[in-house]
C-alpha positions as CSV (number, residue, x, y, z in Angstrom):
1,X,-49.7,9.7,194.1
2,X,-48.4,12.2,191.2
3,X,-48.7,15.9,192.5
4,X,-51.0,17.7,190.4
5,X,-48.8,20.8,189.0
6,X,-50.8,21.5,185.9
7,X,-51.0,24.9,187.6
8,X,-51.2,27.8,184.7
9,X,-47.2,29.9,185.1
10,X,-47.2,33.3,183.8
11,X,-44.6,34.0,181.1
12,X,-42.4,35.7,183.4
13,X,-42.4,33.2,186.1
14,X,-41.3,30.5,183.4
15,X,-38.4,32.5,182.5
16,X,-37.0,32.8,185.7
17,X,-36.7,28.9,186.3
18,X,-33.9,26.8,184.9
19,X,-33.8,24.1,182.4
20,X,-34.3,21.4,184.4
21,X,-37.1,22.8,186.4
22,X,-38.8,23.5,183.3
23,X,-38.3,20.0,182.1
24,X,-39.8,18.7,185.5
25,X,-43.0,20.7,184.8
26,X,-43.5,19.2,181.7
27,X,-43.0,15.8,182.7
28,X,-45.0,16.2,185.4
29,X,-48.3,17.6,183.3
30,X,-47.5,14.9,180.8
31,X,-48.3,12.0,183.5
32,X,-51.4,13.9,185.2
33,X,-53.2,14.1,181.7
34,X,-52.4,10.8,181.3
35,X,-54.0,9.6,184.5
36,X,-56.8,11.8,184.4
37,X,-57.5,10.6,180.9
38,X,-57.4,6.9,182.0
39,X,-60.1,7.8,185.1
40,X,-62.0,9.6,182.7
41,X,-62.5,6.9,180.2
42,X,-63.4,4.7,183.0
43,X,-66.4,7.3,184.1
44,X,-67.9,7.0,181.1
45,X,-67.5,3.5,180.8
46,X,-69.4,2.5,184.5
47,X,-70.7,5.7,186.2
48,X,-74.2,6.9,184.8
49,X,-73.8,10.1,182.3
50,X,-75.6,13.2,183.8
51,X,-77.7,15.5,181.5
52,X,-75.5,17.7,180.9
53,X,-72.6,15.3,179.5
54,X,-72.1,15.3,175.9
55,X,-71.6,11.3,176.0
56,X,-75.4,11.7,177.5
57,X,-75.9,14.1,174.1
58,X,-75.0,11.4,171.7
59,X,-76.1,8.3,173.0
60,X,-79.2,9.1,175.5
61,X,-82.6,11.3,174.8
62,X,-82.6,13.9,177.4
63,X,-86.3,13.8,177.5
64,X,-86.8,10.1,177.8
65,X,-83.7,8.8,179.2
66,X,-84.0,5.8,176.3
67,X,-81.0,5.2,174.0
68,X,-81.2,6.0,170.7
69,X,-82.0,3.6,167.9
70,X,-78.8,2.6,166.4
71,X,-78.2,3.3,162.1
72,X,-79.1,0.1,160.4
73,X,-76.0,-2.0,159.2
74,X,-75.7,-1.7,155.3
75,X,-75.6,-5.4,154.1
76,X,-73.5,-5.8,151.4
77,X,-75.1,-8.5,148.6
78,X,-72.6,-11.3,147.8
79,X,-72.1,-11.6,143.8
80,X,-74.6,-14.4,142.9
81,X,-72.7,-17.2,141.4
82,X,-74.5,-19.4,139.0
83,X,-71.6,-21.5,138.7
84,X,-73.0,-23.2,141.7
85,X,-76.0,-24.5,140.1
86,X,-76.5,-26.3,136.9
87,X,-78.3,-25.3,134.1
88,X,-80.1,-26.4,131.1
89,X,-81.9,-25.6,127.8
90,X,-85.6,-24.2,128.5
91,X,-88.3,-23.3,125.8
92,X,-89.9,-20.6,126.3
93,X,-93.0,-19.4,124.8
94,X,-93.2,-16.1,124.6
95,X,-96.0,-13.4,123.5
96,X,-95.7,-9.8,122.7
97,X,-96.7,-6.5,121.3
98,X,-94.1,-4.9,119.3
99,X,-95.3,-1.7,119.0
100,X,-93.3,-0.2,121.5
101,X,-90.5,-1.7,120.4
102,X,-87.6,-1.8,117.8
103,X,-88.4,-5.6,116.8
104,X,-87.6,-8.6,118.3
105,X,-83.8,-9.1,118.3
106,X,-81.1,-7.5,120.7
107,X,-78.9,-5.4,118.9
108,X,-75.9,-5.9,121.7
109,X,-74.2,-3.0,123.1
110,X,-76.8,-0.6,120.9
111,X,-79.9,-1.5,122.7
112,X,-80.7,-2.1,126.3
113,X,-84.1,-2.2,128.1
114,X,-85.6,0.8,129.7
115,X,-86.6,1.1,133.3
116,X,-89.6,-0.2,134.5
117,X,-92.3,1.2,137.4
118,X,-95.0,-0.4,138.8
119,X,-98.6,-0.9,136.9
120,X,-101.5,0.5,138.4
121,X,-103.5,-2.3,137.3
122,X,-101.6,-4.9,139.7
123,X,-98.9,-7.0,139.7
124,X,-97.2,-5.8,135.9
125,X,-94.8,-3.6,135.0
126,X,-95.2,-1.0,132.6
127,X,-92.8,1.2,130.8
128,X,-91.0,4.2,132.8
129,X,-91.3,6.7,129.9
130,X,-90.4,9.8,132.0
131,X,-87.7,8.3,133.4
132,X,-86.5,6.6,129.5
133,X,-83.8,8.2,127.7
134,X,-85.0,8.6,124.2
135,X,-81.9,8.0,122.4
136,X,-81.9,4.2,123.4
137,X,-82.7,1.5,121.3
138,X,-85.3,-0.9,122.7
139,X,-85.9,-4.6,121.8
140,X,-88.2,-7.3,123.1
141,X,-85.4,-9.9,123.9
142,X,-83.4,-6.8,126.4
143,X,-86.2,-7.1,128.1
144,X,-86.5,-10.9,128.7
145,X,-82.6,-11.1,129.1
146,X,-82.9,-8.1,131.5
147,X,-85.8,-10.4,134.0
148,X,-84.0,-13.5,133.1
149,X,-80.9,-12.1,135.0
150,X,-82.6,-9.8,138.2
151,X,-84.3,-13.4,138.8
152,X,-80.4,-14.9,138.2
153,X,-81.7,-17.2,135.9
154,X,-78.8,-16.7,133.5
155,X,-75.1,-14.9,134.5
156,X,-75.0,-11.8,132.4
157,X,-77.7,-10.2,130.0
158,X,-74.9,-9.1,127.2
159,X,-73.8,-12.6,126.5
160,X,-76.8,-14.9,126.7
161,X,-76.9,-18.2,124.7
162,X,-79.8,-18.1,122.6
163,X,-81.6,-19.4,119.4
164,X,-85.4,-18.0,118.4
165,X,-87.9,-19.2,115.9
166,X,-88.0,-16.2,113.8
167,X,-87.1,-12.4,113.9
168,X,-89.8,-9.8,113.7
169,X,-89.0,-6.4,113.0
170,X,-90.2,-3.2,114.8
171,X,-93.7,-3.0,114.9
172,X,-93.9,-6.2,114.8
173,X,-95.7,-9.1,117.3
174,X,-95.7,-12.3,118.6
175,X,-98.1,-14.3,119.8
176,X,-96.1,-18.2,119.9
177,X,-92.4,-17.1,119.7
178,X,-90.4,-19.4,120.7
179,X,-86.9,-18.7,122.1
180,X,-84.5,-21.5,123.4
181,X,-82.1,-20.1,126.7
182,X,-80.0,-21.9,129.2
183,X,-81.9,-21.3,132.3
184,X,-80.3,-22.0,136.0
185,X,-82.1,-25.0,137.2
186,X,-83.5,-26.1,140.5
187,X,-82.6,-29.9,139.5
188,X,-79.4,-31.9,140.6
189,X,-76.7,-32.7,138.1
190,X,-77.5,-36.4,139.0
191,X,-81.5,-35.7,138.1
192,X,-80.7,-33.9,135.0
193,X,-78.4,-37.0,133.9
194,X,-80.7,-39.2,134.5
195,X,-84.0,-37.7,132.9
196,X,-82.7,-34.5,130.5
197,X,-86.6,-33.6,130.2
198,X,-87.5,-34.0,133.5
199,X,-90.5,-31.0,134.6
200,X,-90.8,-32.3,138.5
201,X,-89.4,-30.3,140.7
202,X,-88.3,-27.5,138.6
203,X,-88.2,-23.7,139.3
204,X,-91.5,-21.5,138.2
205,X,-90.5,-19.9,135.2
206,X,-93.6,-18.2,134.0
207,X,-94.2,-16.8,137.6
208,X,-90.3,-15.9,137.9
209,X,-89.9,-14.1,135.1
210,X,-93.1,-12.5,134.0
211,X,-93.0,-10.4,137.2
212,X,-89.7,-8.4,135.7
213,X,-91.1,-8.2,132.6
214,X,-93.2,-5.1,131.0
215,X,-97.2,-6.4,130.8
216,X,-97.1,-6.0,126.8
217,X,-94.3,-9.1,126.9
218,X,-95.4,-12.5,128.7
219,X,-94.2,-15.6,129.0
220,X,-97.1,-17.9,128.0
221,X,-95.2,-21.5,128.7
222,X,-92.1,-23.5,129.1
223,X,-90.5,-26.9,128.2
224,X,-87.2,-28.4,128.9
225,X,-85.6,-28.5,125.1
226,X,-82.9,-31.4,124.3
227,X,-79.8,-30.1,124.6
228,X,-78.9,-30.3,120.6
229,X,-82.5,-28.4,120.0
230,X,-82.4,-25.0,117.7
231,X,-85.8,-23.0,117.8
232,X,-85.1,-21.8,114.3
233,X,-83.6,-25.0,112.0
234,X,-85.8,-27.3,114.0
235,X,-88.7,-25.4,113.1
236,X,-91.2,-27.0,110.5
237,X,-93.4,-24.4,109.7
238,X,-94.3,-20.9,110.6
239,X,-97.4,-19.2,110.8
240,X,-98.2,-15.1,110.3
241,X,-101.3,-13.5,110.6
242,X,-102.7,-10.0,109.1
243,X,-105.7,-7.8,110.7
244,X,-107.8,-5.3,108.8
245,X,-111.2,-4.2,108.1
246,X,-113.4,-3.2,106.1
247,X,-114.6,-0.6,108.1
248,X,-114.0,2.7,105.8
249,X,-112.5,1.3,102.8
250,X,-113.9,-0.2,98.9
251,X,-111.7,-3.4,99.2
252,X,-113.0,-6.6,97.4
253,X,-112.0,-9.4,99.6
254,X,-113.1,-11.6,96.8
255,X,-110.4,-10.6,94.7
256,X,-107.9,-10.6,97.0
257,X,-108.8,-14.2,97.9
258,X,-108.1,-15.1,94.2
259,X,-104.3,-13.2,94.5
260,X,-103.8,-15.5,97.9
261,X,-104.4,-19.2,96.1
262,X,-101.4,-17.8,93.5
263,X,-98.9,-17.5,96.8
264,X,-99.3,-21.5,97.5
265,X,-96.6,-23.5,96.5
266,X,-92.6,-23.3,96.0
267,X,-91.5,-20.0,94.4
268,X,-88.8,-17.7,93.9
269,X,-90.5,-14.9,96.1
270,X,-87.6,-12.3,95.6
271,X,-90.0,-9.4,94.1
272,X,-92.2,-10.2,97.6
273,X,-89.0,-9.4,99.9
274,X,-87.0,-6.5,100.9
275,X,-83.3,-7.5,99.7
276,X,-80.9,-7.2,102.8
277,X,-76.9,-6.9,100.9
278,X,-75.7,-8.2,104.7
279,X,-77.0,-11.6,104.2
280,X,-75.5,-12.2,100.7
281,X,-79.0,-14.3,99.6
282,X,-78.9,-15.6,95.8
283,X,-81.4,-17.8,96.4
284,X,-84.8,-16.8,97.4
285,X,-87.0,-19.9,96.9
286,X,-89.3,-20.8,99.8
287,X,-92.1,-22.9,100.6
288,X,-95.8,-21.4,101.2
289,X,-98.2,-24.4,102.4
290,X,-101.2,-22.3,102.8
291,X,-102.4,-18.7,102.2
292,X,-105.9,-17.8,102.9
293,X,-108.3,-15.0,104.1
294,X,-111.0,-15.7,106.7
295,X,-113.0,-13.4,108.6
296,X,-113.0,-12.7,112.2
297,X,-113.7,-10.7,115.5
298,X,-112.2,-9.3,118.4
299,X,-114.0,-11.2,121.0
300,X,-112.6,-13.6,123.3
301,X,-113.6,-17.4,124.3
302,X,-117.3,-17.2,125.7
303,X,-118.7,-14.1,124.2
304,X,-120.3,-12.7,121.8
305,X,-118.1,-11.3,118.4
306,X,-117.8,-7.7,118.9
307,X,-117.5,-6.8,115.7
308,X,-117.9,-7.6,111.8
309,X,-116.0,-6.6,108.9
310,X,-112.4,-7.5,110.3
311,X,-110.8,-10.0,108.2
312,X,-107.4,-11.5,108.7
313,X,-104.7,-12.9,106.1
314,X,-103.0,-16.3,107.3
315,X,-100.2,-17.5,105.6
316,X,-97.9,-20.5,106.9
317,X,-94.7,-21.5,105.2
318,X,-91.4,-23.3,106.2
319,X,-89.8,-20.0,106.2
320,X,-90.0,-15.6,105.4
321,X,-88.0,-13.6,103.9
322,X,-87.4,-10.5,104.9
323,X,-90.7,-8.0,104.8
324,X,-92.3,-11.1,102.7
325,X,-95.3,-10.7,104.9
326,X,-96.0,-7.1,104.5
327,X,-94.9,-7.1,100.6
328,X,-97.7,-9.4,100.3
329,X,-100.0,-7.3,102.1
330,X,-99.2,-4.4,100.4
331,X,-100.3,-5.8,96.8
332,X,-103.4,-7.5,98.3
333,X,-104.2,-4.3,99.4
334,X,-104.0,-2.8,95.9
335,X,-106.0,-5.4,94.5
336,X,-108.4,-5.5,96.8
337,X,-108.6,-1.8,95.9
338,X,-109.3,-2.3,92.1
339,X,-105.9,-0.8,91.8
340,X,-104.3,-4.6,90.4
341,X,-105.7,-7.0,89.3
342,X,-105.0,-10.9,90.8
343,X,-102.8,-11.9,88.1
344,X,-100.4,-9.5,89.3
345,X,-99.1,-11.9,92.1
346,X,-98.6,-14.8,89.2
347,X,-96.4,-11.7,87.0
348,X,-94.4,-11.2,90.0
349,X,-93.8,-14.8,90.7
350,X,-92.8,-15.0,86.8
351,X,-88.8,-14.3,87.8
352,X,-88.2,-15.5,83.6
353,X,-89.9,-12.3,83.1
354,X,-89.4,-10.3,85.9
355,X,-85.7,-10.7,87.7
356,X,-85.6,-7.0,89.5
357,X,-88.1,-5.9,91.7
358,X,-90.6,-3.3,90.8
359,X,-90.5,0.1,93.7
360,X,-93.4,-0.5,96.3
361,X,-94.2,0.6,100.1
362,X,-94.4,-1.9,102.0
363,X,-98.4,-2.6,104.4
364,X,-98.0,-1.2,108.0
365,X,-96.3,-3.6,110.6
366,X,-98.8,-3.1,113.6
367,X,-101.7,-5.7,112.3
368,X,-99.1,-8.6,111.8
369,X,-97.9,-11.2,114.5
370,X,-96.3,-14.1,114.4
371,X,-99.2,-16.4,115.2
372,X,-97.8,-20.5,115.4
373,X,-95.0,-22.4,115.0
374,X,-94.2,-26.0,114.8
375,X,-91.1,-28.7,115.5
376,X,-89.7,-31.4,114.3
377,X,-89.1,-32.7,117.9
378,X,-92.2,-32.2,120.0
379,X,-92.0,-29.9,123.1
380,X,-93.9,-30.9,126.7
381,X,-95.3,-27.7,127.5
382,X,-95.7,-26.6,130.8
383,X,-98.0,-23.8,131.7
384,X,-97.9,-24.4,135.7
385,X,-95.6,-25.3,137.9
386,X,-96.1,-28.0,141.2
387,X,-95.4,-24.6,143.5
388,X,-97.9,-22.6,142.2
389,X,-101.1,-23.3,140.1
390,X,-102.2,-20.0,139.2
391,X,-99.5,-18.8,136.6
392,X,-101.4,-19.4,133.5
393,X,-104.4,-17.0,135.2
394,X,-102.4,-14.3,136.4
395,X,-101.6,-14.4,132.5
396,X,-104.4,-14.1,131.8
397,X,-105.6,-11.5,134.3
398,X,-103.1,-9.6,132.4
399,X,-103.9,-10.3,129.1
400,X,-107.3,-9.3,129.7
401,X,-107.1,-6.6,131.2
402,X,-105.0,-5.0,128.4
403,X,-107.5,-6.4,125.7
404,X,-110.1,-3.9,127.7
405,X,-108.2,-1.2,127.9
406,X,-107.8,-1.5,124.3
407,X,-111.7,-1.9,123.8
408,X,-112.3,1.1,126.1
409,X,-109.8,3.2,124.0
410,X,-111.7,2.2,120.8
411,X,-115.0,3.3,122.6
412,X,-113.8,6.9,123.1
413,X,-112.5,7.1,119.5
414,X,-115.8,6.1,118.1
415,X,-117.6,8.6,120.4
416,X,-115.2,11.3,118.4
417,X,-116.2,10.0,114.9
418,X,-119.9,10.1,116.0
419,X,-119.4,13.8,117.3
420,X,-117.7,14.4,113.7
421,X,-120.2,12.9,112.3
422,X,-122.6,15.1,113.5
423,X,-120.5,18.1,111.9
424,X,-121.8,20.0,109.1
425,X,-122.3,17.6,106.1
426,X,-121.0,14.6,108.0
427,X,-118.0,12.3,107.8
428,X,-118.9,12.0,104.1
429,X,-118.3,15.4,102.8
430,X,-115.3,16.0,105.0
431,X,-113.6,13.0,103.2
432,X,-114.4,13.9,100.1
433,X,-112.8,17.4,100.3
434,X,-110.0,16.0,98.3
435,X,-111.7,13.7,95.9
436,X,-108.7,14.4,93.6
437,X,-106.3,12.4,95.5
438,X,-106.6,8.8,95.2
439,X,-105.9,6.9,98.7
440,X,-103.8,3.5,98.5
441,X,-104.6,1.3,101.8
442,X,-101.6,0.5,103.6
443,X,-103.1,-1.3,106.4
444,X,-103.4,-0.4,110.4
445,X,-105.6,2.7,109.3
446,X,-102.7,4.3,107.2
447,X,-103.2,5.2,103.9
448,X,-100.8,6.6,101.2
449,X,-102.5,9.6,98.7
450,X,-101.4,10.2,95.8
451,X,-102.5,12.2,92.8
452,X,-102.2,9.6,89.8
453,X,-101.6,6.0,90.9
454,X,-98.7,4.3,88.9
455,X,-99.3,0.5,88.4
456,X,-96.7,-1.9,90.0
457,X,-95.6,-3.3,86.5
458,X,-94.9,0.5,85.3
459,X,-92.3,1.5,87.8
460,X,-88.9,1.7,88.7
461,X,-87.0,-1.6,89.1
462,X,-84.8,-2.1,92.0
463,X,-81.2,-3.3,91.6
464,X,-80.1,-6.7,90.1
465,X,-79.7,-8.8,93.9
466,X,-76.4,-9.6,92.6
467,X,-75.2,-5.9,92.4
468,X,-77.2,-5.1,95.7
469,X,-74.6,-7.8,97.2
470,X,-71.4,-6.3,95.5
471,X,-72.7,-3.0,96.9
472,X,-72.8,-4.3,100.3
473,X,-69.5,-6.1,100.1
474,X,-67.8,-2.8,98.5
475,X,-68.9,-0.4,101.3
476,X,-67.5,-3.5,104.1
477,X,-64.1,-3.6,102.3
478,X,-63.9,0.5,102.6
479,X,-64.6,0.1,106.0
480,X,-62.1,-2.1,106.5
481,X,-59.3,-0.5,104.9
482,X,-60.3,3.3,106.3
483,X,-60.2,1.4,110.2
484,X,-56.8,0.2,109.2
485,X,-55.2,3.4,107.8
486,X,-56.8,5.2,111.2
487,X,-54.8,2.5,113.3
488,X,-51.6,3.0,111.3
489,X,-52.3,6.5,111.5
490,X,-52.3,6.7,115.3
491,X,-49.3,4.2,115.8
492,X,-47.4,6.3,113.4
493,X,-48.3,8.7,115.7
494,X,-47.7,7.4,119.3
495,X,-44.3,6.2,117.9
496,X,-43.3,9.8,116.6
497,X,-44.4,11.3,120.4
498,X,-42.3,8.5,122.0
């Protein structure tokens, strides 16, 4: 048994010993602490704490004797790895609103899709606008590559493999797009090789991804596509539609049902188009099968119409030029107006006599949606899935209850009119406190005044399209040759500093 000397020594006492009796000391407290340590250690380990121990303190409530709930583990998510599973072109259908929205198309590393937060109304997501940083450009495809990856349908949102049926701009909806993705796929490579199309057994799409989605962007259906399938050169035809009323407004939908018949048939619609020097068009020729103007409502399957006086401008065509839709618009409004008269579509269809496009504004993008679209190669569209039954109503539990909000909305707004209404002299004398200024419909309740309206045929022509694409060319070379003399400047420079 070691001798316990860790007795305290007084300074003098320790310098009256010698060398070696000083070295014993320490070797002797050296082993004690080591023993008392190991007996220590094995207290704590089998012998019960007391209150007072701070092992007790840690481990044990004082009050209750119970140990404490140990911290959860933090489980670490492996990297999903889609590699695993194969995948395969899917259809989707897609409908949206594009009023919240910089058009259709991701713009890459310049756009992303905002956070999300749960709707009060359900199930959907709606936009987190407090949380949104205002200097980010939004499109309706970040969105749908932003659900298609949190449900790991597809590896990475940045570099998605994609073709769509047609690109609307900001503002603009869509109630049929159609956009062509390779999905991740529940099947087995041997299934898939033996029946491409095959729907059994397959993953819920709609369900899947509409639950990551905002509830102004839904998928409507799905459908396996062949695996050489483009949703934009397989295309046949393409159909837009155009709300507006009457409500308000002097427009003669007579007349501008005469200016629609001139848009049928294959033209050179270049004075109906906003030219675009990036694409380097010189031609401008397209196909319009039918162009007509039909009245309608806002009511839905099973009631009763809502409302008269809306009308809506349906045009379908092989294909759309840039802002062709909403150059259209904006002379129908004019004649319409008694501002043109219906021969002024056939003049600007008369490229002979009119090669540069007059200056115009173009109608407002809010009323118009991409309404149809049609294939070459037909599509089986699926709209449930064998898991679940109920995707196409939770659609449309959230389809309608949008379209009521939006009906309640216009209730309160009326109410205001009424109350304005009731003002001194009414609605009618209010508007007609500036008789002098002539308003030119524009279409989604905007107008344009102006003081003396300039015919279309009077005004300023737009450039030649062949200098517009010299232009565009011109300012890409400059680019070009300023990046390079930047890089030469900065080699020039890392070469002098080394």
């Amino acid at each position: 048994m070691i001798e316990n000397t860790s007795t305290t020594h007084s300074r003098d006492e320790l310098e009256k010993l010698s060398k070696e009796q000083l070295i014993d000391i320490l070797l002797s407290k050296t082993v004690v602490d080591s023993v008392l340590g190991e007996a220590t250690t094995s207290k704590k380990d089998t012998d019960p704490p007391s209150v007072g121990d701070p092992f007790l303190k840690e481990h044990v409530d004082p009050t209750t004797k119970t140990k404490a709930k140990p911290k959860p583990k933090v489980k670490v998510s492996r990297p999903f790895d889609i590699s695993k599973y194969q995948c395969r072109p899917i259809a989707l259908k897609v409908f949206y609103l594009g009023w919240n929205y910089m058009g259709l198309a991701s713009q890459g590393e310049n756009s992303c899709a905002l956070p999300l937060a749960k709707s009060s109304k359900g199930d959907s997501m709606t936009l987190d606008v407090k949380n949104a940083n205002k200097n980010i450009v939004t499109t309706i495809e970040d969105y749908i590559f932003s659900a298609l990856e949190t449900c790991r349908l597809i590896a990475d949102a940045k570099n998605v493999d994609l073709s769509r049926c047609g690109r609307t701009d900001k503002g603009v909806s869509g109630l049929c797009q159609v956009l062509v993705i390779s999905l991740r796929s529940a099947l087995s490579k041997e299934q898939l090789e033996d029946e491409p199309l095959m729907v059994d057994g397959e993953l819920s799409y709609i369900d899947m991804i509409n639950k990551s989605l905002p509830e102004d962007i839904r998928v409507l259906s799905w459908a396996p596509a062949p695996s050489s399938f483009n949703a934009r050169f397989n295309c046949k035809s393409r159909s837009y539609k155009y709300f507006f009323t009457t409500h308000g407004t002097e427009l003669d939908v007579e007349r501008m049902k005469e200016a629609c018949n001139y848009l049928v048939g294959t033209h050179d619609y270049r004075n109906f188009c906003r030219q675009d020097g990036s694409k380097q068009l010189t031609s401008f020729v397209r196909d319009i099968f039918e162009a007509q103007i039909q009245s309608t409502d806002i009511s839905y399957p099973g009631t009763k119409a809502i409302s008269s006086g809306a009308y809506e401008v349906f045009v379908r065509g092989s294909g759309f030029l840039w802002h062709q839709i909403r150059c259209i618009m904006a002379v129908l409004f004019r004649i319409g107006q008694g501002l043109e008269l219906p021969s002024l579509v056939k003049s600007l269809l008369d490229i002979e006599q009119l090669k540069q496009k007059p200056v115009y504004e173009l109608a407002c993008p809010y009323p118009l949606v991409l309404f149809d679209c049609t294939y070459d190669i037909p599509l089986n569209w699926q709209v449930n899935s064998q898991s679940s039954t109920t995707s196409l109503l939770r659609v449309y539990r959230s389809i309608y209850t949008q379209w009521y909000e939006s009906l309640t909305k216009a209730y309160h707004f009326s109410n205001v009119l009424r109350v304005l209404d009731q003002g001194q002299g009414g609605l009618a004398q209010l508007l007609d406190l500036d008789s002098t200024a002539i308003p030119v419909i524009m279409g989604g309740g905007s107008d344009n005044y102006v003081r003396r309206y300039i015919p279309i045929m009077k005004r300023p022509r737009s450039a030649p399209v062949e200098v517009t694409n010299k232009k565009y060319l011109d300012r890409k070379l400059a680019k070009l040759e300023s990046k390079k003399h930047l890089e030469a400047d900065e080699n020039g420079s890392n070469a002098s500093k080394a």
